[in-house]
ChimeraX commands (.cxc) that place a marker at each C-alpha (Angstrom):
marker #1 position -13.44,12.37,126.96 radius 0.5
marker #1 position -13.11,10.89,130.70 radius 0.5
marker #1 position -15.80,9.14,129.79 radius 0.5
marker #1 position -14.71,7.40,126.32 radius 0.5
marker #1 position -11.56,6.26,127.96 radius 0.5
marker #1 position -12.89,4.93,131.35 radius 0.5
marker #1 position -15.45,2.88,129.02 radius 0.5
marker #1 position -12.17,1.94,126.42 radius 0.5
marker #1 position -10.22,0.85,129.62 radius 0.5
marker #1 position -12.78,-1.35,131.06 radius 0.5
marker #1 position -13.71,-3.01,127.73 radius 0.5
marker #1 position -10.03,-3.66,127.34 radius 0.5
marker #1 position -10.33,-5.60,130.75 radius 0.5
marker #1 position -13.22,-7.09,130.15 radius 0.5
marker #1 position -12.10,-8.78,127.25 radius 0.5
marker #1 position -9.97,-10.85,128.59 radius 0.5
marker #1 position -12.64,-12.42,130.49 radius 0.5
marker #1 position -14.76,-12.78,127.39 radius 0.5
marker #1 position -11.29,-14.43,125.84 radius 0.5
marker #1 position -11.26,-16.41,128.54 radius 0.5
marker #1 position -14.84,-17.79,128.46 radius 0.5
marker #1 position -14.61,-17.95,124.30 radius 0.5
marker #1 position -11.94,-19.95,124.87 radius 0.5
marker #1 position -12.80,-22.65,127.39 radius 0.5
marker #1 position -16.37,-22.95,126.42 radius 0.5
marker #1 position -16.85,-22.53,122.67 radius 0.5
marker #1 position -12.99,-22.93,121.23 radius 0.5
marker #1 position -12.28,-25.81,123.48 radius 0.5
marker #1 position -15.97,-27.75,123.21 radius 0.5
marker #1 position -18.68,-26.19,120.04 radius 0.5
marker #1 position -15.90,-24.97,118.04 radius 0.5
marker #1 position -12.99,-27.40,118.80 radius 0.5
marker #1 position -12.90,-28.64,114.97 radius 0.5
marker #1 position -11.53,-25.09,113.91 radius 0.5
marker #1 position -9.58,-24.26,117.15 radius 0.5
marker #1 position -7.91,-28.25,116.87 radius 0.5
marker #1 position -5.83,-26.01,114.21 radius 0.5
marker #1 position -4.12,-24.13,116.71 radius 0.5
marker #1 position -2.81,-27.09,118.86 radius 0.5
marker #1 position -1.46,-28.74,116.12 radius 0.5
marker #1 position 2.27,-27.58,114.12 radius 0.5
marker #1 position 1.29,-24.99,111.63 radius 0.5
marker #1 position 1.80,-26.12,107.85 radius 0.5
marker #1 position 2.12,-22.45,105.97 radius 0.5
marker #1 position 1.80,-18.62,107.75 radius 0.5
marker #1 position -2.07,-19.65,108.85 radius 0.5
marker #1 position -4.34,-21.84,110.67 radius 0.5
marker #1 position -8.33,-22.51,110.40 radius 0.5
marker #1 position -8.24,-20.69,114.02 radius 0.5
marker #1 position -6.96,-17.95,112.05 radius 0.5
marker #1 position -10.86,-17.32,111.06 radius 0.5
marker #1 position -11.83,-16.28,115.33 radius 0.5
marker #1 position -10.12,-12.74,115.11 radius 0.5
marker #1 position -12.34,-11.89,112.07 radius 0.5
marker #1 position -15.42,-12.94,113.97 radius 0.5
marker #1 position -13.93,-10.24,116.57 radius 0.5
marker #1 position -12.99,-7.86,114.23 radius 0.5
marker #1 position -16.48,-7.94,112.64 radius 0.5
marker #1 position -18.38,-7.30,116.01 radius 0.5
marker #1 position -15.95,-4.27,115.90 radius 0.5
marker #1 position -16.36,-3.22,112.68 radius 0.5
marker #1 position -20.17,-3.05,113.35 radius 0.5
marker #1 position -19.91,-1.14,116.62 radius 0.5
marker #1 position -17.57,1.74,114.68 radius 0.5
marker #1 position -19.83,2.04,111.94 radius 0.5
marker #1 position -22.63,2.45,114.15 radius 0.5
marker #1 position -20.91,4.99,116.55 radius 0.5
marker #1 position -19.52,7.03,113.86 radius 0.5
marker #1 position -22.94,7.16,112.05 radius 0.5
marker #1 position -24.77,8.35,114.93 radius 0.5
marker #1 position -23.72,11.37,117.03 radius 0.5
marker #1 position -24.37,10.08,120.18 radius 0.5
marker #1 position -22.80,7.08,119.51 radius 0.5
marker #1 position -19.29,7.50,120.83 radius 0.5
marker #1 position -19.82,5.30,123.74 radius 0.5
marker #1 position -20.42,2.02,120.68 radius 0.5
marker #1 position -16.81,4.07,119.69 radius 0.5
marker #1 position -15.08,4.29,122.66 radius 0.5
marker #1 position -16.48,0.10,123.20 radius 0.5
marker #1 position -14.84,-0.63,119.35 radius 0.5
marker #1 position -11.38,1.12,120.70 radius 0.5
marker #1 position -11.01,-0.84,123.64 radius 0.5
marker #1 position -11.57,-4.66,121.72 radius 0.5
marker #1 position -9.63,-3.17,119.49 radius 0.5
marker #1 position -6.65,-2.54,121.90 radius 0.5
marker #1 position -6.93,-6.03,123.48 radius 0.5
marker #1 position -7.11,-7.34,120.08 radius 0.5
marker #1 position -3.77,-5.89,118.77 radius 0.5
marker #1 position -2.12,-7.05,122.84 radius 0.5
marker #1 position -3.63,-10.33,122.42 radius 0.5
marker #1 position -2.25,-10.75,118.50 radius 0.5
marker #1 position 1.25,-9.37,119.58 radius 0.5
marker #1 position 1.71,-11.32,123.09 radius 0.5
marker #1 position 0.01,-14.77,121.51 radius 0.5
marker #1 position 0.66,-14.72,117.80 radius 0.5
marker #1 position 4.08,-12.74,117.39 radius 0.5
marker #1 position 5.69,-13.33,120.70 radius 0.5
marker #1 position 4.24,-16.73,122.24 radius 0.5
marker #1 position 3.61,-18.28,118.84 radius 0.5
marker #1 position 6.62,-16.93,117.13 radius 0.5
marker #1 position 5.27,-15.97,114.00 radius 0.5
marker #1 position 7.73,-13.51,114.33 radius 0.5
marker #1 position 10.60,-15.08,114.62 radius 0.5
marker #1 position 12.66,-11.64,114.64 radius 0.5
marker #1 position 10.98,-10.94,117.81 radius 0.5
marker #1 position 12.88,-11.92,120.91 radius 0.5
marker #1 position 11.73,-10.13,124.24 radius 0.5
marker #1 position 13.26,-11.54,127.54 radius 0.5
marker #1 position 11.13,-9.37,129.57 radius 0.5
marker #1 position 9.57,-11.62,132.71 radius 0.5
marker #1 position 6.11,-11.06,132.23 radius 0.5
marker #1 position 5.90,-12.30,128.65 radius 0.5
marker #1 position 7.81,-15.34,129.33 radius 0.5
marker #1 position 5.14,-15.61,132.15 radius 0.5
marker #1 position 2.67,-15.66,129.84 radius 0.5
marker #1 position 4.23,-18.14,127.25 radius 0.5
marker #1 position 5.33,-20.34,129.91 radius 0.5
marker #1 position 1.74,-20.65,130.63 radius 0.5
marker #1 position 0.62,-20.96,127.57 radius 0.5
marker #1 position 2.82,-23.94,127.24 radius 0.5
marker #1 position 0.83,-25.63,129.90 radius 0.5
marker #1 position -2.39,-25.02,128.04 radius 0.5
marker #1 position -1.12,-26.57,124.95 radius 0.5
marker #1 position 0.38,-29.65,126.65 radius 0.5
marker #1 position -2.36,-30.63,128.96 radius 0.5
marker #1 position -5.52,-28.83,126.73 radius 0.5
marker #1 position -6.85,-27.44,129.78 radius 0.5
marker #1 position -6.14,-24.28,132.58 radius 0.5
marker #1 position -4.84,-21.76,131.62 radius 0.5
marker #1 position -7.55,-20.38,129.15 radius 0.5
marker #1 position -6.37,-16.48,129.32 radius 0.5
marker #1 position -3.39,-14.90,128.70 radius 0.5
marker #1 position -3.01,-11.66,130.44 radius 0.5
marker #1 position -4.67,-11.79,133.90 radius 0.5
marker #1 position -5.38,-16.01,133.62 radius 0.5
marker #1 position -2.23,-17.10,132.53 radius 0.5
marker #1 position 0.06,-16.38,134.86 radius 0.5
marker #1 position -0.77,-19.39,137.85 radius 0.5
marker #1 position 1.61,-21.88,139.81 radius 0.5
marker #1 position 1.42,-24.21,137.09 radius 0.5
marker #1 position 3.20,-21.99,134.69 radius 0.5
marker #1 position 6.54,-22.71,136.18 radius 0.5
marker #1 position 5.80,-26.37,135.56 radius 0.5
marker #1 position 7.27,-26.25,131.72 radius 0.5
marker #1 position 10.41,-24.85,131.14 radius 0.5
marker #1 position 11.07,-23.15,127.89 radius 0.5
marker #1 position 14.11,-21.77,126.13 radius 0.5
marker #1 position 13.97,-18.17,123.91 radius 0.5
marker #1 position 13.74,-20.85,120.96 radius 0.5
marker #1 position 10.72,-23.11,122.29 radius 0.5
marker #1 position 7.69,-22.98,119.92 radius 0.5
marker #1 position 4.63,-23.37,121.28 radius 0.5
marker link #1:1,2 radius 0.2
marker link #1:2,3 radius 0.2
marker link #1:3,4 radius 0.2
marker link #1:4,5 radius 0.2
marker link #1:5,6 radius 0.2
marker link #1:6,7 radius 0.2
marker link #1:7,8 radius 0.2
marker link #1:8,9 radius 0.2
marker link #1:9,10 radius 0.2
marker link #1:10,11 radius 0.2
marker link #1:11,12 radius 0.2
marker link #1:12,13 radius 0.2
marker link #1:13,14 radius 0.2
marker link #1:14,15 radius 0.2
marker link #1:15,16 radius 0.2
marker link #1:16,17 radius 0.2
marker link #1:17,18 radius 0.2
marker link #1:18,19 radius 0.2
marker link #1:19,20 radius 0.2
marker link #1:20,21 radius 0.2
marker link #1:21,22 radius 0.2
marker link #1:22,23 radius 0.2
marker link #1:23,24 radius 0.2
marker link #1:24,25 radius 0.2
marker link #1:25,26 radius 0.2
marker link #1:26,27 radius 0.2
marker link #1:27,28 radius 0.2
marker link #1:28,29 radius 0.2
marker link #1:29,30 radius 0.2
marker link #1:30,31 radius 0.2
marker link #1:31,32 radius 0.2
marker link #1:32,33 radius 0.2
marker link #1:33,34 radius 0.2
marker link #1:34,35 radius 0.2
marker link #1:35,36 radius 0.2
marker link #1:36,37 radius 0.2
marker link #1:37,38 radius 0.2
marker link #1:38,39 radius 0.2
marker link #1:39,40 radius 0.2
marker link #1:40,41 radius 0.2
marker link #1:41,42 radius 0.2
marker link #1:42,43 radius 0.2
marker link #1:43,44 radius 0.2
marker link #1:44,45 radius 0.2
marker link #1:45,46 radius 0.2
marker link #1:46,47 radius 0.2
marker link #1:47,48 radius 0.2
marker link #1:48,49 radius 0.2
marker link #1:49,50 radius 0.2
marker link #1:50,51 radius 0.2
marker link #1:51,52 radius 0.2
marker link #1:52,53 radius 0.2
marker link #1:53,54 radius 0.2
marker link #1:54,55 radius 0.2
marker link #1:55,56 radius 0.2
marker link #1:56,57 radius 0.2
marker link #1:57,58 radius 0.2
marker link #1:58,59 radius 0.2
marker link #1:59,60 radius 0.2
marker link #1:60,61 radius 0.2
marker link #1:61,62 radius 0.2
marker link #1:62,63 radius 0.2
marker link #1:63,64 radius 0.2
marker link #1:64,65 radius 0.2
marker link #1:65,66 radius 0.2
marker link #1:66,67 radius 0.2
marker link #1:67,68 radius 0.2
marker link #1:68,69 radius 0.2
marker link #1:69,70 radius 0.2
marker link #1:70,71 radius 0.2
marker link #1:71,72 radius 0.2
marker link #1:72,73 radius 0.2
marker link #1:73,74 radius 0.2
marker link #1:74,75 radius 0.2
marker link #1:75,76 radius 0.2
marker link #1:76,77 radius 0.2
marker link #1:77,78 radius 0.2
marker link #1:78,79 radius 0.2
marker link #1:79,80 radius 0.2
marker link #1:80,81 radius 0.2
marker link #1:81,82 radius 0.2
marker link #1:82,83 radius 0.2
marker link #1:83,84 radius 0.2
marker link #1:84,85 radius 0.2
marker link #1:85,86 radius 0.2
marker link #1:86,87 radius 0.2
marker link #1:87,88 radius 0.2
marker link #1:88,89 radius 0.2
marker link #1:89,90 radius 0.2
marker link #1:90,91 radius 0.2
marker link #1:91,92 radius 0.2
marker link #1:92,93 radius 0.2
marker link #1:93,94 radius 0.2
marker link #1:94,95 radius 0.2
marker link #1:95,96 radius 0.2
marker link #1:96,97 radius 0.2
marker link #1:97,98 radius 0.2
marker link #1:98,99 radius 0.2
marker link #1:99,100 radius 0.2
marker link #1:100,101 radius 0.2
marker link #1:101,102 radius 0.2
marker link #1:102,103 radius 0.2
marker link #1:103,104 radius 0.2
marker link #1:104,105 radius 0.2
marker link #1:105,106 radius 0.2
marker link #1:106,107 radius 0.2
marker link #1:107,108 radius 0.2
marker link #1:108,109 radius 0.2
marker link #1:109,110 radius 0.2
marker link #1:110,111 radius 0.2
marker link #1:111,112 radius 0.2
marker link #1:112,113 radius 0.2
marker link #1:113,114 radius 0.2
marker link #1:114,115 radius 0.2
marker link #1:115,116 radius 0.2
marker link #1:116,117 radius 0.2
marker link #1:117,118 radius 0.2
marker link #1:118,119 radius 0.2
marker link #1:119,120 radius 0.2
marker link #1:120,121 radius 0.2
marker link #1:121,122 radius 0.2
marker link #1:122,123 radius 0.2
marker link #1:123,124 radius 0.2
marker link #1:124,125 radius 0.2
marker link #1:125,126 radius 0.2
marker link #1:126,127 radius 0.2
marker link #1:127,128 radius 0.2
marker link #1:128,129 radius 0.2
marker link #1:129,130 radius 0.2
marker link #1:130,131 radius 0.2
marker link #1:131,132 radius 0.2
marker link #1:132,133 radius 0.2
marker link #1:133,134 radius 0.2
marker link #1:134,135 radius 0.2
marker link #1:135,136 radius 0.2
marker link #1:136,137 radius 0.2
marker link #1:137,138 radius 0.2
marker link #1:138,139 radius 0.2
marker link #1:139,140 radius 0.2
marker link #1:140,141 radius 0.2
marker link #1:141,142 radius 0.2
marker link #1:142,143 radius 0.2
marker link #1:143,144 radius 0.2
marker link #1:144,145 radius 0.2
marker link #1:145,146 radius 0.2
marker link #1:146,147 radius 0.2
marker link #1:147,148 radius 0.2
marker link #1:148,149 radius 0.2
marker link #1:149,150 radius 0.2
marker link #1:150,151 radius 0.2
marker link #1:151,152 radius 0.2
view
């Protein structure tokens, strides 16, 4: 049990590096015709970047079905748990809350605007920062001021 959740914690952190990486090397350069999507105003409830979290959730899928097909696979389980955590942060700090697509959801707490004040800067210059948890929160995040009501 120690064991799944050390391994679920340090996927969880380890994620955010692979974000990171995804992001500046293959969103930003090989795949920059979907991820354009996501830097431009959204027309509807989705975008073509839309289709990265399924390539995530797919890896994911395939690690749960293999751990939970073979008994001494709860290490691929404990793996699936933590991208699965960091996927549901990531989807409720950058979609909901510093994307607004839900607009109901108004948090004021420091570390989120942080984050979105960061993410900002990524969207207005296309470059640094390329995470959002541990990456996001430089110098230049104070550089763009935004209100409760700023969309991103």
């Amino acid at each position: 049990m120690i064991r799944a959740l050390a391994i679920t914690l340090l996927v969880f952190v380890m994620m955010e590096f692979v974000s990171y990486i995804v992001h500046r090397f293959i969103y930003h350069r090989l795949l920059w015709v979907l991820h354009r999507s996501h830097h431009s105003r959204r027309e509807g409830v989705f975008e073509l970047n839309d289709l990265f979290p399924l390539a995530f959730a797919a890896v994911t899928i395939l690690l749960l079905f293999h751990g939970l097909s073979d008994p001494a696979g709860s290490d691929f389980v404990a793996v699936a748990v933590g991208m699965t955590l960091y996927g549901a942060v990531y989807f409720f700090i950058h979609d909901l809350y510093v994307h607004r697509r839900a607009k109901w959801l108004k948090l004021r707490l420091p570390f989120l605007m942080k984050i979105k004040k960061a993410h900002a800067v990524h969207h207005r210059d296309g470059g640094e920062p390329y995470g959002l948890l541990f990456f996001s929160t430089g110098a230049r995040a104070g550089a763009v001021p935004l209100s409760e009501e700023d969309r991103v």
